[in-house]
TIVO-2410 file (N, C-alpha, C; in nm, 3 decimals):
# residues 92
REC num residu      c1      c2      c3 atome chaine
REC   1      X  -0.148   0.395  -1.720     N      A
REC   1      X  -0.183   0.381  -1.580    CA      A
REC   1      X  -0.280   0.267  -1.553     C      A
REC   2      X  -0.306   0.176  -1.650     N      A
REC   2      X  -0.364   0.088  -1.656    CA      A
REC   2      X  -0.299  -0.073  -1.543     C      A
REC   3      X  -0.366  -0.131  -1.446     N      A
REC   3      X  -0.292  -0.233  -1.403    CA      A
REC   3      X  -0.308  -0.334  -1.451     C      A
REC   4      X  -0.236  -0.479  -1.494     N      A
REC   4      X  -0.233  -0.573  -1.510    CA      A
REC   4      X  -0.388  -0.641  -1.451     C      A
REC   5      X  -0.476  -0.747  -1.550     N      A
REC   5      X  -0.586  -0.790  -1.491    CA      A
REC   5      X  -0.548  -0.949  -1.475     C      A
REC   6      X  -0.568  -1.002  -1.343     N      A
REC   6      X  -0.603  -1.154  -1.269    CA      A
REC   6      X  -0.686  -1.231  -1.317     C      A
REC   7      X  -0.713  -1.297  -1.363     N      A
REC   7      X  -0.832  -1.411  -1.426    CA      A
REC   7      X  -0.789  -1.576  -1.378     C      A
REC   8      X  -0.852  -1.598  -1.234     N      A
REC   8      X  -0.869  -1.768  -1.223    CA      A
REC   8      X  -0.904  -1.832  -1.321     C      A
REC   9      X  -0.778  -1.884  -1.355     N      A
REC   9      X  -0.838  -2.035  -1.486    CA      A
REC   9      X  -0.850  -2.159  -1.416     C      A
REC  10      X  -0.848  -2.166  -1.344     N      A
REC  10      X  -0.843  -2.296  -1.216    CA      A
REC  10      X  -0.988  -2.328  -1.196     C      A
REC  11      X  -0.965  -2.476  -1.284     N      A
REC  11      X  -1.119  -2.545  -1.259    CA      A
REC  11      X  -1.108  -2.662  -1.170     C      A
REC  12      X  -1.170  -2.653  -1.058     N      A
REC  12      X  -1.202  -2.788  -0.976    CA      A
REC  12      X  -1.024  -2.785  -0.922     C      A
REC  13      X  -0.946  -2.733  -0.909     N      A
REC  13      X  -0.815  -2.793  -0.834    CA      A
REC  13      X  -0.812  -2.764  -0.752     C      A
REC  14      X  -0.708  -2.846  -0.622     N      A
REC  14      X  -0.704  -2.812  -0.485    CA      A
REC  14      X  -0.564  -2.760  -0.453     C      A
REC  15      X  -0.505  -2.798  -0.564     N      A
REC  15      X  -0.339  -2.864  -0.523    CA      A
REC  15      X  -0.263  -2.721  -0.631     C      A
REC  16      X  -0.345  -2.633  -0.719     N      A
REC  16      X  -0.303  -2.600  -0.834    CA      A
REC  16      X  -0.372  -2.440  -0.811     C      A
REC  17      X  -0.300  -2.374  -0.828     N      A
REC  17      X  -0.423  -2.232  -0.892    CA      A
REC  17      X  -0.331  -2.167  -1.005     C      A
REC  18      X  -0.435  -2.189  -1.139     N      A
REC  18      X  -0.369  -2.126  -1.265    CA      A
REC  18      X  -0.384  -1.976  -1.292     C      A
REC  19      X  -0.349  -1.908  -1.337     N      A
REC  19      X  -0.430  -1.784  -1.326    CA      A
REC  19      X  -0.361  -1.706  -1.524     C      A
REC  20      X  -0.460  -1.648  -1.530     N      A
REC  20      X  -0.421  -1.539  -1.646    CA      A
REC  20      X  -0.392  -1.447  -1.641     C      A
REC  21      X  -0.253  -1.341  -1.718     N      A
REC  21      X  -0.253  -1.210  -1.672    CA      A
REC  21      X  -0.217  -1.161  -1.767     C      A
REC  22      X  -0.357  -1.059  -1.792     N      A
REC  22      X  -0.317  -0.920  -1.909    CA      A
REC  22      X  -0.339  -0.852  -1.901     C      A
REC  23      X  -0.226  -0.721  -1.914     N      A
REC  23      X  -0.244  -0.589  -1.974    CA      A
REC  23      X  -0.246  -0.502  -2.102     C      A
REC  24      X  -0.348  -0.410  -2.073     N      A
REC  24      X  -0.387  -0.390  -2.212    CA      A
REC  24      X  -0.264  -0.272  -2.294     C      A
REC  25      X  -0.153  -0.267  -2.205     N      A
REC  25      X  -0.070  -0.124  -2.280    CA      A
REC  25      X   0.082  -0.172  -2.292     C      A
REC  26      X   0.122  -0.282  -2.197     N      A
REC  26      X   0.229  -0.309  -2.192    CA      A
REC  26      X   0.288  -0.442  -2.137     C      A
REC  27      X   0.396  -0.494  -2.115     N      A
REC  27      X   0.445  -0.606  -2.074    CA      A
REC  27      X   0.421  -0.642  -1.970     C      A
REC  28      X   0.420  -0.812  -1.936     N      A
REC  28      X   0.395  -0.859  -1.782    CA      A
REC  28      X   0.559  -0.862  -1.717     C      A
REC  29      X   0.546  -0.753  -1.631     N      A
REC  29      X   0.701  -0.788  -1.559    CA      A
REC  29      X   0.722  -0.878  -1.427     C      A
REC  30      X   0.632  -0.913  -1.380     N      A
REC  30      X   0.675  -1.017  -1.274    CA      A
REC  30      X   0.514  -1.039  -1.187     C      A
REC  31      X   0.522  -1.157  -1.122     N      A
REC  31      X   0.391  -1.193  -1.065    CA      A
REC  31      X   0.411  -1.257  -0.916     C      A
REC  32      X   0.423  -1.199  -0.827     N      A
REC  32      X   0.408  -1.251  -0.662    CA      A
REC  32      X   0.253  -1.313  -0.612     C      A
REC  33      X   0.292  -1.364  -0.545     N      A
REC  33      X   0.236  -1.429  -0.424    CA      A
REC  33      X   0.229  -1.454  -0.323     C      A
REC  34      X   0.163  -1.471  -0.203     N      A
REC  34      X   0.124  -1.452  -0.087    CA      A
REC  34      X   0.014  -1.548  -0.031     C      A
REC  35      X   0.055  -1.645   0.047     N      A
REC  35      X  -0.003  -1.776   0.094    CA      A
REC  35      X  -0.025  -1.745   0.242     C      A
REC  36      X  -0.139  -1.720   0.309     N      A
REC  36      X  -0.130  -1.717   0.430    CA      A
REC  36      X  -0.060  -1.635   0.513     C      A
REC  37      X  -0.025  -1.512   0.412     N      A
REC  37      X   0.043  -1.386   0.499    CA      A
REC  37      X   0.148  -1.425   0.566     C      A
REC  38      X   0.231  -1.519   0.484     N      A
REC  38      X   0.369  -1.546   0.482    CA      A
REC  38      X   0.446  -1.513   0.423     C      A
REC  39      X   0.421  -1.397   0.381     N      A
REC  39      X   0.567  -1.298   0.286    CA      A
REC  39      X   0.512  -1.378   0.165     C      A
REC  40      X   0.587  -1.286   0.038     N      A
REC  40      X   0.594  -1.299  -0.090    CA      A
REC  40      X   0.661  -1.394  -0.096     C      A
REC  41      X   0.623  -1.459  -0.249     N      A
REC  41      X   0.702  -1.538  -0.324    CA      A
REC  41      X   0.695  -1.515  -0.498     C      A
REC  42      X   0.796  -1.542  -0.581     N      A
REC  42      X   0.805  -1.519  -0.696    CA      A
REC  42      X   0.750  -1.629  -0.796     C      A
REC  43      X   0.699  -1.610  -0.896     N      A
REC  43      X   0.624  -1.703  -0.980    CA      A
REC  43      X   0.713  -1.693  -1.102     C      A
REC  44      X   0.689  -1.830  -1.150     N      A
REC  44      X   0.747  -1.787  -1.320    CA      A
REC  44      X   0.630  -1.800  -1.430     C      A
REC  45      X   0.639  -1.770  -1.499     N      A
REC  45      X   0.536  -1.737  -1.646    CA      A
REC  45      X   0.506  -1.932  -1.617     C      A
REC  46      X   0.449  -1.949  -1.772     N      A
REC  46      X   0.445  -2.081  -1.753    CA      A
REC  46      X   0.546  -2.117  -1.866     C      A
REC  47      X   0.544  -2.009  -1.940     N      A
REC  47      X   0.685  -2.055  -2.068    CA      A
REC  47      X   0.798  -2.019  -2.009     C      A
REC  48      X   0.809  -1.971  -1.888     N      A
REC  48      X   0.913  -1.861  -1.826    CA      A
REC  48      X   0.982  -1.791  -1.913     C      A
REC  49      X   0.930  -1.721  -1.984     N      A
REC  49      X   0.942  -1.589  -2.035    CA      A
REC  49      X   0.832  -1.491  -2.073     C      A
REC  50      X   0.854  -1.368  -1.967     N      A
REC  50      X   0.806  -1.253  -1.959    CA      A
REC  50      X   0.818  -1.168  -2.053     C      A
REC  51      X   0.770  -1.211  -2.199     N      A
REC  51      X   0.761  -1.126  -2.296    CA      A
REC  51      X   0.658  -1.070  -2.368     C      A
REC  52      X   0.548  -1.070  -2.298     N      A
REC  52      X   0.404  -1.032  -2.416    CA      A
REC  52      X   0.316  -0.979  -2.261     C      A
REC  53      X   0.153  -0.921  -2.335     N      A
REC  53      X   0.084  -0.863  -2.264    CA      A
REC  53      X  -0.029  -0.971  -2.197     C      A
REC  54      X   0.014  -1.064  -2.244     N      A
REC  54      X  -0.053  -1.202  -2.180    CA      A
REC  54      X   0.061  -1.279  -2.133     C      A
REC  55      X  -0.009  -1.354  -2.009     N      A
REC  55      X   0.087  -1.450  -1.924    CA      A
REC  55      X  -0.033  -1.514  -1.856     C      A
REC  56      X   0.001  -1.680  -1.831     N      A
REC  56      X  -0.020  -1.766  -1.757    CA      A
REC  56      X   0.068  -1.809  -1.644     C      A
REC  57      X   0.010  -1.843  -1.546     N      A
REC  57      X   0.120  -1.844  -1.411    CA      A
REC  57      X   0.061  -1.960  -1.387     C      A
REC  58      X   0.089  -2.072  -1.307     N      A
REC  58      X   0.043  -2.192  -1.182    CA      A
REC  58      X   0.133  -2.203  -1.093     C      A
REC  59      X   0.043  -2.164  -0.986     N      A
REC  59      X   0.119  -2.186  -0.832    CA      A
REC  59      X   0.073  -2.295  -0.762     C      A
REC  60      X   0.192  -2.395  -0.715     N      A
REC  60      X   0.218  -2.508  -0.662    CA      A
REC  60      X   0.129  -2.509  -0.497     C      A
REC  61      X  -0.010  -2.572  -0.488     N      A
REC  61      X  -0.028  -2.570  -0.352    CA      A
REC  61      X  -0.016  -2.685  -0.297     C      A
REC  62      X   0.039  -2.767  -0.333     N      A
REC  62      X   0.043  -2.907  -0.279    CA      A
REC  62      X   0.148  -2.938  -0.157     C      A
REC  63      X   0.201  -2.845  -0.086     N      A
REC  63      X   0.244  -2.849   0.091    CA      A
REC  63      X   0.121  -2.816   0.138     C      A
REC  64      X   0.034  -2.744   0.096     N      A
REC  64      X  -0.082  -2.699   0.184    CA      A
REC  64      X  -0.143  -2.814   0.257     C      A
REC  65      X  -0.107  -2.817   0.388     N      A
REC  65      X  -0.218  -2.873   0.472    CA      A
REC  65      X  -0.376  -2.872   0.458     C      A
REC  66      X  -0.484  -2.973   0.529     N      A
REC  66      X  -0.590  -2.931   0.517    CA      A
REC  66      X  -0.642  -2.840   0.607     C      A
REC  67      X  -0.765  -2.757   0.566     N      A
REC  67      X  -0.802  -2.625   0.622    CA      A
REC  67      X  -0.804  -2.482   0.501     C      A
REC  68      X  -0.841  -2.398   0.548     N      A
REC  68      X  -0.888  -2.278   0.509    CA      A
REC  68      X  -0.719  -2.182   0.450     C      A
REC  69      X  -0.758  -2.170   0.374     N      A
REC  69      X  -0.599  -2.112   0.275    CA      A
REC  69      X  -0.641  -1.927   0.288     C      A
REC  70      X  -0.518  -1.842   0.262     N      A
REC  70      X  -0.574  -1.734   0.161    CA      A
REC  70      X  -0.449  -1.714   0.124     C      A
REC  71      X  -0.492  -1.681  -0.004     N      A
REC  71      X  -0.380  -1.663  -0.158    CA      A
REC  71      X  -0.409  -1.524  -0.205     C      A
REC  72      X  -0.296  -1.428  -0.177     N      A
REC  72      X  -0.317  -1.285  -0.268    CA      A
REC  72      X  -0.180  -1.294  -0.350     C      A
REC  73      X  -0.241  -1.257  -0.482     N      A
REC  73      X  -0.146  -1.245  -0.613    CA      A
REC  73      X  -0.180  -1.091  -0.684     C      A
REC  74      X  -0.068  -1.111  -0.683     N      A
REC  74      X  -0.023  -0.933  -0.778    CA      A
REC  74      X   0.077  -0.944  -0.861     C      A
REC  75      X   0.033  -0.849  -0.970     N      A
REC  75      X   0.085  -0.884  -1.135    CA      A
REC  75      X   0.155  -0.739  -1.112     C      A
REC  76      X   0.228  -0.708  -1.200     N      A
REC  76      X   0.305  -0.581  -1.182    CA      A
REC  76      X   0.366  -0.601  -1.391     C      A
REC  77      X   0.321  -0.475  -1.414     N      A
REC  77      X   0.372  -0.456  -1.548    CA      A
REC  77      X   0.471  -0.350  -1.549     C      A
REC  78      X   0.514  -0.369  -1.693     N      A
REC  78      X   0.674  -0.314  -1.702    CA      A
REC  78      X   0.672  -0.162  -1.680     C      A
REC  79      X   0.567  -0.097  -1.646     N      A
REC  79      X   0.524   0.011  -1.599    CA      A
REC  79      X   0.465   0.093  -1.509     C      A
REC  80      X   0.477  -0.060  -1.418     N      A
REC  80      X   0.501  -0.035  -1.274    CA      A
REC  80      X   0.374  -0.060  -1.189     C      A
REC  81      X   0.256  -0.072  -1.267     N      A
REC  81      X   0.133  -0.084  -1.234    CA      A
REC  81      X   0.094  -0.224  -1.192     C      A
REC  82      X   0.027  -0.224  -1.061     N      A
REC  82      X  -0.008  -0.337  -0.976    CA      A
REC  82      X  -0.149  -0.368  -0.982     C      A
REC  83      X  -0.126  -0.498  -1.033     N      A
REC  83      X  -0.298  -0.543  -1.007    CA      A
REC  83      X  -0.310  -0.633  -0.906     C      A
REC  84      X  -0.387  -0.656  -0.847     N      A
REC  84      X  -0.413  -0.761  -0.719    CA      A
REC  84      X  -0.512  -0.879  -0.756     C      A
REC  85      X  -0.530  -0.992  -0.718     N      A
REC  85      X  -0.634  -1.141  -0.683    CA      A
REC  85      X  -0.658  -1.138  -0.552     C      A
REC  86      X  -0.730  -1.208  -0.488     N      A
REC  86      X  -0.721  -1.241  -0.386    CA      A
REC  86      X  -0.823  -1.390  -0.379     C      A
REC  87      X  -0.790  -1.473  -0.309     N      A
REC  87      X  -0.888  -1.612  -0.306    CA      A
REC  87      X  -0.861  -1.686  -0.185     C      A
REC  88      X  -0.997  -1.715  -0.110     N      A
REC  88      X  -0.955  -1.780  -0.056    CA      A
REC  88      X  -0.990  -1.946  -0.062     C      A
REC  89      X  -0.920  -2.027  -0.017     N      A
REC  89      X  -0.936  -2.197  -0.091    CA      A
REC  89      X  -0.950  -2.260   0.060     C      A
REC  90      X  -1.006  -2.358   0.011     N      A
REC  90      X  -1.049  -2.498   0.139    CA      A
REC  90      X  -0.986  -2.590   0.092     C      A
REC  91      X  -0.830  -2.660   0.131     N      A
REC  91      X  -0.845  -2.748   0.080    CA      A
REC  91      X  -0.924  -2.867   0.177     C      A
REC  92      X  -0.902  -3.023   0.103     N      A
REC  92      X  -1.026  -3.089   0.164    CA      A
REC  92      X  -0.929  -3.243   0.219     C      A
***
């Protein structure tokens, strides 16, 4: 019953947010996103394959206009358990 944990690896980017995701019991099954409360979108690993209890993701912000962003990400493991991020970014 454990959820997947979020970790910003994103140093100094405007255009980029990397993120880490592990759970401690089981597999990473998929990772969404949410830009400005414009519906989900799907991410791929960065090896794109979803096979271990660690995963790296980077989501593409470079359409983002300038102004005030918010980004919620949720990890979901093969056991159904949801973890959440949330951030919000300036770009400049």
């Amino acid at each position: 019953n454990t959820p997947p944990v979020i970790t910003d690896r994103s140093i100094h980017m405007q255009k980029r947010i990397t993120v880490l995701v592990k759970d401690a019991l089981s597999e990473i099954a998929r990772l969404d996103y949410n830009i400005n409360f414009q519906g989900w979108r799907v991410s791929s690993s960065l090896d794109e394959i979803l096979d271990s209890k660690e995963e790296m993701f980077a989501i593409d912000l470079s359409h983002l206009e300038k102004g005030t962003h918010f980004i919620l990400i949720r990890a979901v493991d093969r056991q159904g358990n949801t973890g959440f991020f949330r951030k919000q970014l300036e770009i400049k």
